[in-house]
Residue, then its C-alpha position, 0 to 999 in steps of 0.5 A: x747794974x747786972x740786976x737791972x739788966x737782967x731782970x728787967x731790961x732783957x725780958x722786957x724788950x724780948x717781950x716786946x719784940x715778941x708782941x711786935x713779931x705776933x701783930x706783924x706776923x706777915x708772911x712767915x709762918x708761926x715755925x719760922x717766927x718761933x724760931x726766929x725768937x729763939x735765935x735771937x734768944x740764944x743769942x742774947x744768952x752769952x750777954x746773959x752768962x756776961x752778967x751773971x758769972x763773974x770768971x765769964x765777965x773777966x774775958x775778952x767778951x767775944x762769945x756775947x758779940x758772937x751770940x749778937x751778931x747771930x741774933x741780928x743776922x739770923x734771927x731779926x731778919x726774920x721779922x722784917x717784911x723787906x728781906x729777899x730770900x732769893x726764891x727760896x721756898x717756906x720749907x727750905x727757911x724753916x730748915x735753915x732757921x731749925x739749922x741755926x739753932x741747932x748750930x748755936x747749941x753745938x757752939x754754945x756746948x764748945x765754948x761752954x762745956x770746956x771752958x777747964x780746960x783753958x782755966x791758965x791764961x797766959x802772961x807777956x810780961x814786957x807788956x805789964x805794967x807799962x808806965x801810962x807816959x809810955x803807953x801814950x807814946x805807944x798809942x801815938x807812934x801805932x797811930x802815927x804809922x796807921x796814917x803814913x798808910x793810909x795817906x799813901x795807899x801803895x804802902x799797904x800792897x806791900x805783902x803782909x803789911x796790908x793785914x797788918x795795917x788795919x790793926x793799928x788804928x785799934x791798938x792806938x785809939x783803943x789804948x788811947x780810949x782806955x787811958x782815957x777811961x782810966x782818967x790818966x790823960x788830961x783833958x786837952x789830950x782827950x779833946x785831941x783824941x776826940x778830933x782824931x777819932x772824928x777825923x778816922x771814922x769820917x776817912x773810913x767812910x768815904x772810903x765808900x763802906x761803912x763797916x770799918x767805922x762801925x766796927x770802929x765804934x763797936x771796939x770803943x762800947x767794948x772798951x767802955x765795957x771792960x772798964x767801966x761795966x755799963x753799957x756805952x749808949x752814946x757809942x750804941x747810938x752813934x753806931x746805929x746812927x752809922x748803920x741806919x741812917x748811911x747805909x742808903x747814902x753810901x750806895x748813891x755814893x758808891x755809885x757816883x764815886x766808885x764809877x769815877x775813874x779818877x776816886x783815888x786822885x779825889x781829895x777828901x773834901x771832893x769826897x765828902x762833897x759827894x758824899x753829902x750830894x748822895x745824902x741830899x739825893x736819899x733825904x730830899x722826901x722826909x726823914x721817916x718815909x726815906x728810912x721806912x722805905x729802904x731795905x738796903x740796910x735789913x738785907x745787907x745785914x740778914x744772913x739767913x737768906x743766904x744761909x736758905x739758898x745753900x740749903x735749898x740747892x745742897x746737895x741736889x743741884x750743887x755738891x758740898x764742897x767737901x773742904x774745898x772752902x779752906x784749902x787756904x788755911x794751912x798755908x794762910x798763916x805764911x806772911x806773903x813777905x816769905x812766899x810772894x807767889x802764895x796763892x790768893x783766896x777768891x773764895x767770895x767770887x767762887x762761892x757767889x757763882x757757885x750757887x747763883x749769887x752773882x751774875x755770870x759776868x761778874x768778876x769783881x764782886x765777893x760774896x760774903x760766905x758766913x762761917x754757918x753757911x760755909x760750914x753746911x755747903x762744905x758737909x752740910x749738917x754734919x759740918x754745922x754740928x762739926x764746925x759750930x762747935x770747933x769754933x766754940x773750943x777755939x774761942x774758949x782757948x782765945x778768949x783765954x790766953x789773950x784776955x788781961x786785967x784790965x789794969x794792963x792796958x797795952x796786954x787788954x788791947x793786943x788781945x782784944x784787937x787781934x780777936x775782936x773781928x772774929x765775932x762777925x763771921x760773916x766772911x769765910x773761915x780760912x780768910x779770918x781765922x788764917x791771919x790771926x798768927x801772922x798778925x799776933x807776931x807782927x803786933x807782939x813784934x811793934x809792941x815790943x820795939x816800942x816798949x823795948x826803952x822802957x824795958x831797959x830802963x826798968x831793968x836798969x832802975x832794978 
């Protein structure tokens, strides 16, 4: 299977795209295109070290997601004729895309370089070697919790709860998942399983994103992966299926929806009637000419563009910020339980009028702020060199105390769900890495409480 992929596979489709790129060369220059496969390159590269290195293919698989999310986001873009680069000159995107690989370097250099220095991982003891009757319960109780939230939405205003709140239903239908894959659950349970994942992914979406479900399908492939070493097409597919073919309808919906005063009172299936009108609306011409011509879905992903206006307008018109972006992380791994008055991150609002992202009047929108760009708007290359590669080392040390066998599903699971959003940087730094303690605790403190019978018993038996 690794063979096959990377030696066949990989190269044949980065030919390809190579060939499409050439032919549709449209108004980039041969600069920015080579660039822009070299980006997409090195972000495949993690996905090839995966294969080829058996110590790299035991680990939470967070350096080859990142490597994606960076060739997708900075990289692809490039070779679409729809992003808007937000009057952006040629120059400027040539220096933004030169920045991009360069980052990437320093950040493969982090990860790679230093990776002796993390070889010990670590061990929670009271979560091996959980019997599989026990971690069903675990699953069950975790999803349980995640409903009584999400059917009552003023629960998760309650400070440090509402963080908290969007992990269980990862813990619970990841283990669920893997269990599965194990083939330790009867074929009931699973069909039962499938309903309640239909049933989270459609309550995602109508909450008028896609994001959360799509993310929800990428945590799954990742499981497969551990497990089985193949890669999840059918999940692969249904995500491409979420991105692609919903991202226009959601925009119809959100704007029906969200505009309504009454959205929070609506009933689910007064939501999924909206939300199959805003499909009807987008899909009344064919399939082909609807998709073709939307270009919500390349700029809602692009990255790149963003990262150009920065560059454009750094230091000249705006100064760099000079850390100014994380001054929340130092006090950002204090639950809000504690310190109720901690004060609250708008750095997405600060950011997009900042540098003209939003209009003057808005007061609502927050900009995403990727971890690059927010490290050049800060120190400009210095911070990409800095900051890529502090990032590498962090990762390293993550990836290695919190991966696990993948015999011991509950440790598995509370490793990859506590790291698995850290791949998509895309918000700022401090908002991200910030929780990640919080976080660890309060899932190490729910596991525990529900393995703490278990234990016992264990102990008791010995």
């Amino acid at each position: 299977m690794r063979n096959l992929y990377l030696y066949s596979v990989i190269p044949i489709a980065f030919i390809a795209l190579s060939c499409i790129a050439f032919i549709g060369l449209g108004s980039i220059n041969q600069a920015q295109l080579g660039f822009a496969l070299l980006i997409i390159l090195l972000g495949i590269l993690p996905v090839l070290i995966m294969f080829i290195d058996e110590r790299e293919s035991a680990l939470i698989p967070l350096m080859p997601l990142t490597g994606l999310f960076y060739a997708i986001s900075f990289g692809l873009p490039m070779l679409s004729t729809q992003v808007s680069y937000k009057e952006v000159n040629s120059e400027v995107i040539t220096e933004a895309l030169g920045l991009t690989v360069l980052g990437l370097l320093f950040l493969y250099i982090g990860f790679y370089a230093f990776r002796r220095f993390y070889s010990k991982p670590s061990s929670m003891q009271f979560l091996n070697n959980v019997s599989t009757r026990r971690q069903i319960w675990i699953a069950w109780i975790m999803y349980g919790i995640y409903l009584i939230f999400t059917m009552f939405p003023v629960l998760q205003s309650i400070p440090s709860v509402g963080q908290f709140y969007t992990l269980l239903d990862y813990i619970s239908l990841g283990l669920l998942f893997a269990l599965a894959l194990d083939n330790k659950i009867r074929k009931m349970h699973f069909r039962f399983f499938v309903l309640v994942l239909i049933f989270t992914v459609f309550l995602k979406i109508l909450s008028g994103s896609l994001a959360p479900a799509f993310f929800l399908m990428v945590f799954l492939g990742v499981i497969y992966w551990i497990k089985k070493k193949t890669v999840p097409w059918v999940l692969i597919l249904v995500g491409i299926i979420l991105v692609v073919g919903l991202n226009p309808v959601k925009h119809g919906y959100r704007a029906i929806a969200w505009e309504s005063q009454n959205f929070s009172t609506l009933s689910y299936s007064e939501k999924a009637t909206l939300f199959y009108e805003a499909g009807q609306v987008f899909y009344e011409r064919d399939l082909y000419s609807a998709l073709s011509e939307d270009s919500t879905t390349i700029n809602r992903v692009s990255h790149i563009s963003t990262f150009a206006k920065v560059v454009s307008m750094s230091p000249e018109s705006v100064p760099y910020w000079l850390g100014g972006s994380y001054r929340t992380l130092l006090t950002s791994f204090i639950p809000r339980a504690l310190w109720p008055d901690k004060p609250q991150s708008e750095i997405g609002q600060e950011f997009g009028h900042r540098y003209s992202l939003l209009h003057p009047k808005d007061t609502l929108t927050s900009y995403n702020l990727p971890w690059l760009t927010e490290f050049y708007a800060n120190f400009g290359v210095t911070g990409v060199f800095v900051g890529m590669f502090a990032v590498g080392l962090i990762f390293r040390f993550l990836v290695t105390k919190m991966s696990a066998p993948i015999s011991q599903n509950v440790r598995l699971l509370l490793g990859l769900t506590i790291t698995f959003h850290l791949f998509y940087a895309e918000s700022n730094f401090a908002l991200m890495v910030g929780g990640l303690l919080p976080k660890y605790i309060a899932c190490l403190g729910l596991l525990w409480i529900v393995t703490a019978k278990y234990i016992w018993k264990r102990k008791f038996d010995h």
